[in-house]
Structures are given as structure tokens and as C-alpha cells.
C-alpha positions in Angstrom: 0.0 0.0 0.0 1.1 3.6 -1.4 1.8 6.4 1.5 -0.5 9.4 0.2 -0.4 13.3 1.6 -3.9 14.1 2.3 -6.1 16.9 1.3 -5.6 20.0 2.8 -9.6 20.1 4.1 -9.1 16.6 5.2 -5.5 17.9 7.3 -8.0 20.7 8.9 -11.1 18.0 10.0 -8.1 16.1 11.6 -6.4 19.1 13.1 -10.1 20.3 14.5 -10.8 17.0 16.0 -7.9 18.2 18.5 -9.0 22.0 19.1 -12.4 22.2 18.3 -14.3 19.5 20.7 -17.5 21.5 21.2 -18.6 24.6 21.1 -16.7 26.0 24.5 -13.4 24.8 22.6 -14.1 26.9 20.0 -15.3 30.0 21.6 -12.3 30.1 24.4 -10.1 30.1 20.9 -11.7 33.0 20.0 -11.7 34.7 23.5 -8.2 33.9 23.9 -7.7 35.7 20.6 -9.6 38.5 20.9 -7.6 39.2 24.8 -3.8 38.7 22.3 -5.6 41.5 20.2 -5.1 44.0 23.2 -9.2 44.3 23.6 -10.6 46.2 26.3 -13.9 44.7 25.7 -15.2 41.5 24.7 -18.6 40.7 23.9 -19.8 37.1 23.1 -23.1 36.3 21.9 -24.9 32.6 21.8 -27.8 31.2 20.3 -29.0 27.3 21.4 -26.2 27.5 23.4 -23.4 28.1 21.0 -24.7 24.7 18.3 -26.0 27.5 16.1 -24.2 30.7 16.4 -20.7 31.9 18.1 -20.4 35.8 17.9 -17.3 37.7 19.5 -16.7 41.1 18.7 -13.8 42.5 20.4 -12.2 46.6 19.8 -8.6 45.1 19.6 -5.9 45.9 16.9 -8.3 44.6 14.0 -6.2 42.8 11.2 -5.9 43.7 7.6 -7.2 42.1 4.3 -3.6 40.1 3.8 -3.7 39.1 7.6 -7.3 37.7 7.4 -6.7 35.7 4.6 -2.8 34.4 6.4 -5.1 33.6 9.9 -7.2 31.2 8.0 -4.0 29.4 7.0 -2.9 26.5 9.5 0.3 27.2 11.2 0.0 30.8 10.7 0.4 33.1 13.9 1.7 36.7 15.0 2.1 35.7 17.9 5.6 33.6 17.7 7.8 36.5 16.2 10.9 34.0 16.3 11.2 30.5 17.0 11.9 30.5 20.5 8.6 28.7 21.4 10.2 28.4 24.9 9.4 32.0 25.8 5.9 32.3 24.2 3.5 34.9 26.3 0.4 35.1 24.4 -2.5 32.8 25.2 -2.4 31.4 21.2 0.8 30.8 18.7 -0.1 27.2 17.7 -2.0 29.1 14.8 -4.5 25.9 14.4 -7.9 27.1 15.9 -9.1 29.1 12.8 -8.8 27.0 10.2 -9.3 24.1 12.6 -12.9 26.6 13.2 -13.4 27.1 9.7 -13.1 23.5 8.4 -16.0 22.1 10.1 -18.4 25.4 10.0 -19.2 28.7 8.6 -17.1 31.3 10.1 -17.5 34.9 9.0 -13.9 37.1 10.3 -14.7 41.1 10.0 -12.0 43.0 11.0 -10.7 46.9 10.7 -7.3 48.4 12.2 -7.9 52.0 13.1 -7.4 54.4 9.9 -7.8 51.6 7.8 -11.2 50.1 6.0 -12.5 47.5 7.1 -12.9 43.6 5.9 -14.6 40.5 5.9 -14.0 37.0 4.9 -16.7 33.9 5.1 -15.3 30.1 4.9 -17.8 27.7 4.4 -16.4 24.2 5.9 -12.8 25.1 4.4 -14.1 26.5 1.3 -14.0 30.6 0.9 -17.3 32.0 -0.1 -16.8 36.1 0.0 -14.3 37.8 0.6 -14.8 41.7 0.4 -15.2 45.6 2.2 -16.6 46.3 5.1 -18.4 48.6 7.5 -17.5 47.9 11.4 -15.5 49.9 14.2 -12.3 49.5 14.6 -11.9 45.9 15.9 -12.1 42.1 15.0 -15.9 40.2 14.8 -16.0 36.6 14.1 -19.1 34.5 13.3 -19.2 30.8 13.9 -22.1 29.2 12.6 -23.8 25.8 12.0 -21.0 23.9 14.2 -20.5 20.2 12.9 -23.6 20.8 10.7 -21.6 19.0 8.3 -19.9 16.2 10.3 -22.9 14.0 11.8 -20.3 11.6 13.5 -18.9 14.5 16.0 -22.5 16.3 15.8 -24.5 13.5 17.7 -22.1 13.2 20.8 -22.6 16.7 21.7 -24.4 17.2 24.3 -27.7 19.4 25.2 -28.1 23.2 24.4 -28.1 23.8 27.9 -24.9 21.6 28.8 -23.3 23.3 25.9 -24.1 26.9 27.1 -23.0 25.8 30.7 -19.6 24.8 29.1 -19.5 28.1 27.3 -20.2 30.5 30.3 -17.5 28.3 32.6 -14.9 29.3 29.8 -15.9 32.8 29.5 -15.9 33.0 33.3 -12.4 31.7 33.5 -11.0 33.8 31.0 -12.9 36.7 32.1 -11.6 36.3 35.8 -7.7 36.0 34.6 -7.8 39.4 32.7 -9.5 41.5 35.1 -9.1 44.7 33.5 -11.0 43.7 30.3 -15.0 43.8 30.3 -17.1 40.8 29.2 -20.3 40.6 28.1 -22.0 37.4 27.8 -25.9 37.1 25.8 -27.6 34.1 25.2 -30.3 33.6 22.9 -30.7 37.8 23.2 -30.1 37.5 27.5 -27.3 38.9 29.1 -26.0 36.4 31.3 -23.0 37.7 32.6 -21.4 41.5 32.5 -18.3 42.1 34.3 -16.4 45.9 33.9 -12.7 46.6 32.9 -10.4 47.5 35.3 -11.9 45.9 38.3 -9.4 44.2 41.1 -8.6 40.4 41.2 -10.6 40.1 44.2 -13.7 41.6 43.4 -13.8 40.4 39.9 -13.4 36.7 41.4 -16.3 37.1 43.7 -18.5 38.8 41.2 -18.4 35.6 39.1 -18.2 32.8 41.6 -20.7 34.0 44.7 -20.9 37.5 46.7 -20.5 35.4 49.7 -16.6 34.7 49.0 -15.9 38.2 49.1 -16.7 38.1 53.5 -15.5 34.0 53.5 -12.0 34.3 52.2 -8.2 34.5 52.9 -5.7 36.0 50.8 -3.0 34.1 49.2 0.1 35.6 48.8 4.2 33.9 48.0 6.7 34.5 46.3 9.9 31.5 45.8 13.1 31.4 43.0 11.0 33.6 40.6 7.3 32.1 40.7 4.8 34.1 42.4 1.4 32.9 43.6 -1.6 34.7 44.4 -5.2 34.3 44.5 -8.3 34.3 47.1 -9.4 30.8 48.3 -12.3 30.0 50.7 -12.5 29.4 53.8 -12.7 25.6 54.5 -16.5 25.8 55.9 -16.9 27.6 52.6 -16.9 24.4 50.4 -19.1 22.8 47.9 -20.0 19.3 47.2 -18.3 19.5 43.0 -15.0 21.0 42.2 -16.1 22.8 39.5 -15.5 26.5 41.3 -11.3 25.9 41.6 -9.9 28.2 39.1 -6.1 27.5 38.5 -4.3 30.1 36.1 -0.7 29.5 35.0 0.7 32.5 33.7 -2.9 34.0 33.1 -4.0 31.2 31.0 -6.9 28.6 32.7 -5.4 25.4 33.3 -6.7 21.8 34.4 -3.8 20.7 36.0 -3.5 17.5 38.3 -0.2 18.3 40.0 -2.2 22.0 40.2 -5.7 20.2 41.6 -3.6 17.6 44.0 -1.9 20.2 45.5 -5.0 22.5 46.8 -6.5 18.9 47.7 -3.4 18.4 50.2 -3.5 22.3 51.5 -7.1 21.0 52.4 -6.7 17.7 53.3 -7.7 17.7 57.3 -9.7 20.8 57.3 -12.4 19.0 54.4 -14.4 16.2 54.2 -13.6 14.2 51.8 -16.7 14.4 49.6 -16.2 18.5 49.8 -13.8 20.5 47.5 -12.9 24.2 48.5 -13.8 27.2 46.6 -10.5 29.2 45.2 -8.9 31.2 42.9 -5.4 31.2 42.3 -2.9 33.2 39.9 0.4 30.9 39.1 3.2 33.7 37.6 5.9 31.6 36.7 9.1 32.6 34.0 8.0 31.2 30.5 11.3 28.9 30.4 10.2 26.6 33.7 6.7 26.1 32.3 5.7 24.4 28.9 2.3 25.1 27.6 2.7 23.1 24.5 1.2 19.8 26.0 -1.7 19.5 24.5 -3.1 21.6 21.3 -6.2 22.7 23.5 -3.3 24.2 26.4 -5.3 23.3 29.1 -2.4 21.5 30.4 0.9 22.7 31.1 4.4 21.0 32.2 6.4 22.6 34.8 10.1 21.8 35.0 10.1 21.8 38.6 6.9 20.5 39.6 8.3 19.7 43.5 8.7 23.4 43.7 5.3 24.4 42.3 3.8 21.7 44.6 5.2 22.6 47.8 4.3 26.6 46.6 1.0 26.1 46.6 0.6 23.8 49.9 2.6 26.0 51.8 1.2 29.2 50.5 -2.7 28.1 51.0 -1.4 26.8 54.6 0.3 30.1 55.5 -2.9 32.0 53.9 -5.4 29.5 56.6 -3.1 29.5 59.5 -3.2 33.3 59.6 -7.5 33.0 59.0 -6.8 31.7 63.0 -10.5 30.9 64.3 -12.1 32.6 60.9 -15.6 30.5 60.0 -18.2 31.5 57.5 -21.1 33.5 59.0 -23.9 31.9 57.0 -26.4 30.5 59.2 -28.7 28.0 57.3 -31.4 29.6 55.7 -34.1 27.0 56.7 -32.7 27.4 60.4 -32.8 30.8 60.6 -36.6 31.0 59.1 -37.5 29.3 62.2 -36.6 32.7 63.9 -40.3 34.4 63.6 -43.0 35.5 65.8 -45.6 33.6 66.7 -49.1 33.9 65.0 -51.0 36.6 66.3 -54.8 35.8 67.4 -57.6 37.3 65.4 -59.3 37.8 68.6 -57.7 40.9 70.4 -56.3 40.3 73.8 -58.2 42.2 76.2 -61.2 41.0 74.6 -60.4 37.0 75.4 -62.8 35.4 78.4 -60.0 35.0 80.7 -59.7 39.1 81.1 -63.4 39.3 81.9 -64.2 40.2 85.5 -66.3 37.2 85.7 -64.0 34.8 84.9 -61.7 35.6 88.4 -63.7 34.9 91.7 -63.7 38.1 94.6 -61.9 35.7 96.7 -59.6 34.1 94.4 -58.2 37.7 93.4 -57.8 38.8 97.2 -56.0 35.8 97.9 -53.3 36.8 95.2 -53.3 40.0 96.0 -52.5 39.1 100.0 -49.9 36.0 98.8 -47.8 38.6 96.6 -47.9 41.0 99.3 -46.4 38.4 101.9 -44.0 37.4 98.5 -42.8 41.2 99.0 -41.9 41.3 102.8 -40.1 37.9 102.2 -38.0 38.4 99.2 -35.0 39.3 101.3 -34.8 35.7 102.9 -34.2 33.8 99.8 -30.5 32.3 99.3 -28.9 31.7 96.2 -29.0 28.5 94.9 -26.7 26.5 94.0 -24.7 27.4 90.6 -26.0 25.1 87.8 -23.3 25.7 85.2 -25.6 27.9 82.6 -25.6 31.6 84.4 -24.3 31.0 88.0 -23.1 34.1 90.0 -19.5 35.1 89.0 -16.6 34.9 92.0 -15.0 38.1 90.2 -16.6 40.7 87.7 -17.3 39.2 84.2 -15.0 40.7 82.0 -16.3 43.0 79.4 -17.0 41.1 76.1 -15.3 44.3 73.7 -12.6 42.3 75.1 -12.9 38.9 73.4 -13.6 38.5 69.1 -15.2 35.4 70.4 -17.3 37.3 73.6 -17.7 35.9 76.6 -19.7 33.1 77.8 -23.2 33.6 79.2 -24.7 30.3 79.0 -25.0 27.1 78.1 -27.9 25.5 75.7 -29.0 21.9 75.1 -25.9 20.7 77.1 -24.4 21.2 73.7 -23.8 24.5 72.4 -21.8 27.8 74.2 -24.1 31.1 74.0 -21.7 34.0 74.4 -22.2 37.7 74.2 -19.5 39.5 72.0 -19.3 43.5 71.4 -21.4 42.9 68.3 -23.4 40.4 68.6 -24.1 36.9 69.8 -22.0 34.1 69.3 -23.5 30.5 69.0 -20.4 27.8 69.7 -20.6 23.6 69.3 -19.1 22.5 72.2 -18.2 19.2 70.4 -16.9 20.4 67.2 -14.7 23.4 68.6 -12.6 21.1 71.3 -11.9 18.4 68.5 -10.5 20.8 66.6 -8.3 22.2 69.2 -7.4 18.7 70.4 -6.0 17.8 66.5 -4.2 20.8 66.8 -2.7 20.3 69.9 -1.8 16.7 69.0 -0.1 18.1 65.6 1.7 20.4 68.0 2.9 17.7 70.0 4.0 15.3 67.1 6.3 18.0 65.4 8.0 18.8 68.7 8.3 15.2 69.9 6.5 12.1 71.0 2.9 12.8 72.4 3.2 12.4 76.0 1.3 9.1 77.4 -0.3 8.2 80.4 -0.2 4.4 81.4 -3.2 2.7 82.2 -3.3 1.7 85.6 -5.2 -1.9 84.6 -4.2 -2.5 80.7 -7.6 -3.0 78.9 -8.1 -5.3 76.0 -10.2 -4.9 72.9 -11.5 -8.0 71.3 -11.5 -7.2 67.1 -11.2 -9.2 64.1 -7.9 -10.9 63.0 -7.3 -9.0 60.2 -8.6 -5.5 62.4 -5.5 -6.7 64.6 -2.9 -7.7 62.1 -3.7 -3.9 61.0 -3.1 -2.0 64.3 -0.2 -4.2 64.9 1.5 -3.1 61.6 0.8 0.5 63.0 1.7 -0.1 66.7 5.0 2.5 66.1 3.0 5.0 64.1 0.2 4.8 67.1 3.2 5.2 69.4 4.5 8.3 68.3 0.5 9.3 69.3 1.3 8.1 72.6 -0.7 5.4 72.3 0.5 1.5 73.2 -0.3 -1.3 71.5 0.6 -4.9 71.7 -0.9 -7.9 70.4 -2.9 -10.0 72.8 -3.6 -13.9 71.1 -5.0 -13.7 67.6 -8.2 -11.4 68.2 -7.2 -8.6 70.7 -5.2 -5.7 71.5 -3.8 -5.1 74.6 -3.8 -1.1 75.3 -1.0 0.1 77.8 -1.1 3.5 77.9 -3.3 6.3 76.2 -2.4 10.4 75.2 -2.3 12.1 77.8 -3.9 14.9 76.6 -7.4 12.8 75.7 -7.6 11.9 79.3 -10.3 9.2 80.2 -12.0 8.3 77.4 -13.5 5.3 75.5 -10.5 3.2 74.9 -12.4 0.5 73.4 -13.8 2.8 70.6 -11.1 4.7 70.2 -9.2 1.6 69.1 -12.1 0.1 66.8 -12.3 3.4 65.0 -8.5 3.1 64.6 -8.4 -0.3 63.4 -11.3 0.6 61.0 -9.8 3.9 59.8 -6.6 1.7 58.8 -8.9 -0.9 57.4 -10.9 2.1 55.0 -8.1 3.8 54.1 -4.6 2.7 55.7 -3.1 1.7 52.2 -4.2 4.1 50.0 -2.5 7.3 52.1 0.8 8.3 52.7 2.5 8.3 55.8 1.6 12.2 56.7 -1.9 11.5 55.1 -2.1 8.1 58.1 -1.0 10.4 60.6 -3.8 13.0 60.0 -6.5 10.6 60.1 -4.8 9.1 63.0 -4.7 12.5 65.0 -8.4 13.1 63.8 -10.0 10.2 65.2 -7.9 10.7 68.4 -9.5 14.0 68.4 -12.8 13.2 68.3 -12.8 10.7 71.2 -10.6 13.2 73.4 -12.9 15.9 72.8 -15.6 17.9 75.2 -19.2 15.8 74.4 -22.1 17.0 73.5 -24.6 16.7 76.7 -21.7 17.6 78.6 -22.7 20.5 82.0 -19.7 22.9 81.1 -19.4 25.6 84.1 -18.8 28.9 82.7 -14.8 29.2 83.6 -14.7 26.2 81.2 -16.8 27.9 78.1 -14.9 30.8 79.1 -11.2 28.9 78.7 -13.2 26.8 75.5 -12.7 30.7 73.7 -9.7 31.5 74.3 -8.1 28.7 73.5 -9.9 29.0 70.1 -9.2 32.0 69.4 -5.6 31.9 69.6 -5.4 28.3 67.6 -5.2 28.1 63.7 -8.2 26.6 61.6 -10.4 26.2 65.1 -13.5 28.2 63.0 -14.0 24.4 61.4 -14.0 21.2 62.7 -11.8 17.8 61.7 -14.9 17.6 59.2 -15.0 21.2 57.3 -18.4 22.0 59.1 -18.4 25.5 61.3 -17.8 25.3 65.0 -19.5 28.9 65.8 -21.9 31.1 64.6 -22.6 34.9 64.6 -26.1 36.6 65.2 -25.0 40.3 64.8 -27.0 43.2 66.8 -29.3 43.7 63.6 -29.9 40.2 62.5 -31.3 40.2 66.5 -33.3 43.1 65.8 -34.8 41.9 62.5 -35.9 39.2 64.2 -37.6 40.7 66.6 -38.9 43.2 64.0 -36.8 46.3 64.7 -35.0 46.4 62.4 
């Protein structure tokens, strides 16, 4: 069999198979052209969610007649003016998506350069059907239309007009929020859907396309190492959703989809998440064009660094740094359900004075002399009453309560449910889980203890054993000198139990037979899939959560009181082990409103 060179149109259908996979492939080509082009505004129209029609007009450079025609040529670019591909710093130069575009649609390119007249050029599936003057502002506008109309085989496996459009406004999103001084406008089917300004700041612009709600729930991100620089904003951890979809990774101001970049922000998170929760950020990778290579993969979604150890431990220590300093930071967004339940009771139809119990008749002569005569006795008597006993929810202070300005966290006033803290702070009312907060500052002191040295351990007067599977025991066994480092001592005890000798001394006397089943079940879920660090966090959380204050535990205020300090000095104690808040805020006029002041 003869080797033959194929047909040009044929090269293009290949070449588009690469760039163009949908709709959103094509339109962030265009995007990403329109942003090299030096625009300061960028407007995108859709119609059935870009299957029909891909308009972005853009008042960049424009091109002229010669340059139109050149674009539509495969391998042609202005963006590579030598061959040093190494230090490329535009978003294109592969000079593949046009005609790649063209091949397998109608695209229509009108373009003008200021003090020049304008053109326009129409490709009809690689074929040129006008080419001739035209009448625009200075700028570039290109058409796509009827997207695969022509190729049934790639046409059936796309998806929806509504999955489509999602895919669209995720890429405009993405490239809108890396070039925050360029305005975007997004209309679908004739509705504006998204409208960002120019010259707005990285933060802002983040949190006007993600949620409001990040702008109040995040930390800033901020390092610079051996000529990379990262920055960004990323969540709080009990800011988190249940799809990874809102993590926006930039590498040099292009979006990327990066694993070393998405297993990296999963380790920064690692303890303060759940593992079915991902973390809402933003971050902003500057790194010198020679360390990076962005010539992976014709779509550039993926990048190589040359140093990927570096970039890695960047962005872990970085978002580490950035959530350490966030100290006992938690989002204030009380459940909307929960706080609906805050409302005043249903007032009667019938008015209150008017009710049969306030008629004179309803109360007896002698009934109302009695009461009159028993509160008057109450009155000469009140002074003989004695305090009673305290019962740990708003007993009598030994010294004056100190004045909650004092405290970010307030002050403790009481005690609710055996289960949460009510404390009074300058501006409002703080809500604290008893539970959650002390297992988070038990893992934190048990982190403390393992980088300094070996947790200190308090031997069991009696050993105690645990009866458990074989296997659950050929499991902690393997562990015993990782559980030892925990202060924690295990030896095997016949074929199906554990002999525990001494337990952390700073989880004091707890349930040693759970604490050991959740252990050996831990190891048993997830012992050989982690690494060592990644063992010794779940380790520490589960020793946590057994060492930890109860819920339905009688806490007398000194203890609440010492419960706040301690968390407000500690790092990440605004979450528990599990990424859920450990303490809420009512401010003064979310009190009021309730109570229809405000």
C-alpha cells in the first residue's frame, strides 16, 4: 500500500478533531484571541447554546485584508515573532484554531485596524465563499455558525443546548476572571447572562463571578519562591461545595486543568475538608516562560512545569500560611431554613383584652384577694431567699465578668442543650458547638505535640483489652509504632485482641475500646491508600474526636470561658476535623430583624 499526503480540508477535520471539541473549545479560541488582540472589551453572543451561532466582537488591533486571509492558513500566527517557542507569552501561537474553526463550520472574520477600511472574509467548511469591504468599528468580529452541521459523527455526541451553554459561560468565566481589566459581556439567545467591567481588582472580579458570599468568607494568598509568584483568594474551608467545578487554576494568566495543580490544593485542604467536599479558590500561578511548557496538548489546558516539587510545595505551603493566619475565621452563613425558624408567633384574630380569661367574671372576689394578699407576703419575704446553687448555665461570677469588647469570640453567658456555648460578643451573639470546637483544638494540639516530639502518654493503671477481628488486629499491629508516636500503646494480645497500655495524655479518660475500633477501621478504609503524613492525619483526627468535650456535657462557665480563648488563639479552630463550622454569629441587627426592629 502507497503512502498518500492528504487533502488539505481533510488535514483541517483532523487538526479540528484536536481543538475544536465543542462549542466552549471553540469560543475560548476566539476569546483567547480577541484578549492577544489587546481588547478592552469583549462581547460574546450565543444562540441554542453556541450549536447555532458563536459571535465575538472585540475593539482590539483589528487585522488587515492580507492578515485575514494568512489567519485562515494552518500554522500561521503573530504571535511567535521568532522561534523561540520556549518564551511564548500570548494565550495562542499554535495558529491551528481558525482554520481548525473554519473547516467544520461557517465562520465569518470582519476585521478593521484604526485608519484603515474594514474587511470580511466567510469560509464555508474550508471553502471561501466572499471575501470583500466592510463597514465595522475599529476591531475584530467573528461568526461561527452551524458547528459540525456538516460532520454527523462529532455532531451526535454533543451534548444538550443547555450543557453546551453551561460549558461556554464556565470558559468565558475563566478567561474573564484572569484578565480583570477587560470587560465581558455574555448574551444568550438575546439575554445577558454575565457583564463584568474593565479595570476591576482580582478580588472583586473573582467574587462577582463565583458567589458574593466569597468576598466576606476568604483569605488572601500571597508567596513569592526562586522567581514564581502565587496569588489568588481561596475559601475558607467551611466555605466548600459538594463539585469541584469552582477551583480556578491560572498558570501564567491562562486557565489550566492541572493534576499536580488540583492535588496540590486537595493536600493544602486535606484535614480541614471532608472528603466528599472541595474548596472554593482562585489562584494566579506567575511563573518565567522557560520553567513552564504550555505546548502539552493543542487545547493548552495543560501545562508541564520543569520543577513540579517546587510548584507543589508553593502552593501547599502558600494556602497553609494563607489559613493558618484565617486563626478561628468560619463563615457566617447561618442556614437559611434554620434561621426561618426565627419568627414570631401567630397573632390571634381575637384581640387580647377581649379574650374570656380578662373578663371580670372569669376571676372569683376571693380568688383575686388571695393573690393580692400571697404577693404581698411574696414582698416582705424576698430578702430571705438564698442563692441556689450554681448550675453551670448563668451562675453568679466569684470576680466581675470581663467586658465582652474584650474577646472577638465574647464571653460566655450560658449554656444550651448541654451542647452549644451562648456567648455575648461587642457585636453580637456568638453560638459555639461544644463538640466540634474542642476536637479541633485537640487535633491541633496533637499536631503540635507530634512536630515537637512524641505525644506524652499516660499508662493505664489496669491494661484494657479490645477484642476485634484478626485482620482488624494484624492492622493495628503493623501501625503499633505509628500509634506510638500518638502516645498510644499497643501490643498484640492472642489472635483477636489488642492489649492497650497506655493512652495520650492529653485525651484523658476516654473510650478506649472505641477509640481503638475506629482506629483499626480507619486503617482498614483507608490505611493503604494514604501516605504516611496523610495516616497520621486521620490518626490525629479520630484521636481528636474521642478526646474531645461531648455533646450533653454541663460545662461551668470558667470552662466555656477557657473553650474561647483557646480557640481563638489556635489556627483553623473556626472548622472542625470535618469542614463543618464550629460557631456562629447573630450580629446586633440580624437580633433586631428578628424581633422586628430592624
Amino acid at each position: 500500500m502507497s503512502i498518500r499526503r492528504l487533502p488539505e480540508h481533510l488535514v483541517n477535520r483532523i487538526a479540528a478533531g484536536e481543538v475544536v471539541e465543542r462549542p466552549a473549545s471553540a469560543l475560548k479560541e476566539l476569546v483567547e484571541n480577541a484578549i492577544d488582540a489587546g481588547a478592552a472589551r469583549i462581547t460574546v453572543r450565543l444562540s441554542n447554546g453556541g450549536l447555532d451561532r458563536i459571535e465575538v466582537s472585540d475593539d482590539g488591533c483589528g487585522m488587515a485584508p492580507s492578515d485575514i486571509a494568512l489567519a485562515l492558513e494552518r500554522h500561521a500566527t503573530s504571535k511567535l515573532p521568532d522561534e523561540n517557542i520556549e518564551q511564548v507569552q500570548t494565550l495562542g501561537f499554535r495558529g491551528e484554531a481558525l482554520p481548525s474553526i473554519a473547516s467544520v463550520a461557517q465562520l465569518s472574520i470582519e476585521s478593521r485596524v484604526r485608519g484603515a477600511d474594514g474587511w470580511q472574509r466567510v469560509v464555508d467548511n474550508g471553502a471561501v465563499v466572499s471575501d470583500g469591504p466592510a463597514a465595522l468599528p475599529p476591531g475584530t468580529t467573528v461568526r461561527v455558525e452551524s458547528l459540525f452541521a456538516r460532520v454527523p459523527a462529532r455532531r451526535k455526541f454533543l451534548r444538550s443546548p443547555r450543557s453546551e451553554y453551561a460549558a461556554c459561560l464556565d470558559v468565558v468565566r475563566r478567561l474573564a476572571m484572569a484578565q480583570p481589566d477587560v470587560a465581558f459581556v455574555l448574551e444568550h439567545d438575546g439575554r445577558r447572562a454575565l457583564s463584568v467591567q474593565g479595570g476591576e481588582g482580582r478580588e472583586s472580579r473573582v467574587a462577582s463571578l463565583t458567589d458574593r458570599a466569597l468576598g466576606d468568607n476568604h483569605v488572601i494568598v500571597s508567596l513569592e519562591r526562586e522567581g514564581i509568584r502565587l496569588a489568588g483568594i481561596a475559601g475558607l474551608p467551611t466555605y466548600h461545595r459538594g463539585v469541584a467545578d469552582h477551583q480556578y487554576l491560572f498558570v501564567n494568566g491562562r486557565p489550566v486543568r492541572d493534576r499536580l495543580l488540583v492535588g496540590s490544593v486537595r493536600a493544602a485542604y486535606a484535614d480541614l475538608l471532608a472528603r466528599d467536599r472541595h474548596p472554593v479558590l482562585a489562584l494566579f500561578l506567575d511563573v518565567p516562560p522557560e520553567m513552564v511548557d504550555v505546548n502539552v496538548h493543542p487545547a493548552k489546558t495543560e501545562v508541564r512545569f520543569r520543577d513540579p516539587a517546587l510548584v507543589r510545595g508553593m502552593l501547599v505551603s502558600g494556602l497553609r500560611r494563607a489559613l493558618d493566619e484565617a486563626g478561628f475565621r468560619s463563615v457566617q452563613r447561618p442556614d437559611g431554613s434554620a434561621m426561618a425558624a426565627w419568627q414570631a408567633e401567630p397573632v390571634s384574630p381575637t384581640p387580647i383584652g377581649a379574650m374570656p380569661i380578662f373578663e371580670r367574671s372569669a376571676f372569683p372576689q376571693a380568688a383575686l384577694a388571695e393573690a393580692a394578699q400571697s404577693f404581698a407576703g411574696f414582698a416582705d419575704r424576698r430578702t430571705h431567699f438564698t442563692t441556689p446553687p450554681p448550675m453551670a448555665r448563668a451562675e453568679m461570677a466569684e470576680v466581675t465578668p470581663p467586658e465582652a469588647r474584650s474577646f472577638p469570640l465574647g464571653v460566655a453567658r450560658g449554656q444550651v442543650a448541654k451542647t452549644y456555648i451562648v456567648a455575648e460578643a461587642e457585636d453580637g451573639l456568638v453560638l459555639v458547638d461544644q463538640h466540634a470546637a474542642h476536637e479541633r483544638l485537640v487535633l491541633e494540639r496533637l499536631r503540635r505535640a507530634i512536630g515537637g516530639a512524641t505525644v506524652p502518654s499516660q499508662a493505664l493503671l489496669l491494661p484494657e483489652v479490645v477484642e476485634l477481628e484478626e485482620p482488624a488486629c494484624d492492622r493495628l499491629e503493623e501501625h503499633a509504632g505509628e500509634l506510638a508516636a500518638f502516645g498510644l500503646e499497643l501490643e498484640r494480645f492472642g489472635p483477636s485482641a489488642m492489649l492497650v497500655r497506655a493512652t495520650p495524655a492529653m485525651l484523658g479518660a476516654g473510650d478506649v475500646q472505641g477509640l481503638v475500633r475506629d482506629l483499626a477501621d480507619d486503617f482498614a478504609a483507608h490505611g493503604a491508600a494514604l501516605g504516611l503524613q496523610e495516616r497520621i492525619d486521620h490518626v490525629a483526627a479520630t484521636m481528636a474526636c474521642h478526646g474531645s468535650v461531648r455533646a450533653g456535657r454541663m460545662l461551668s462557665v470558667a470552662e466555656m470561658n477557657a473553650l474561647l480563648r483557646e480557640m481563638e488563639v489556635t489556627p483553623h479552630s473556626g472548622q472542625c476535623n470535618h469542614g463543618r463550622p464550629t460557631w456562629i454569629k447573630l450580629a446586633h441587627g440580624d437580633i433586631e430583624k428578628l424581633f422586628g426592629r430592624g
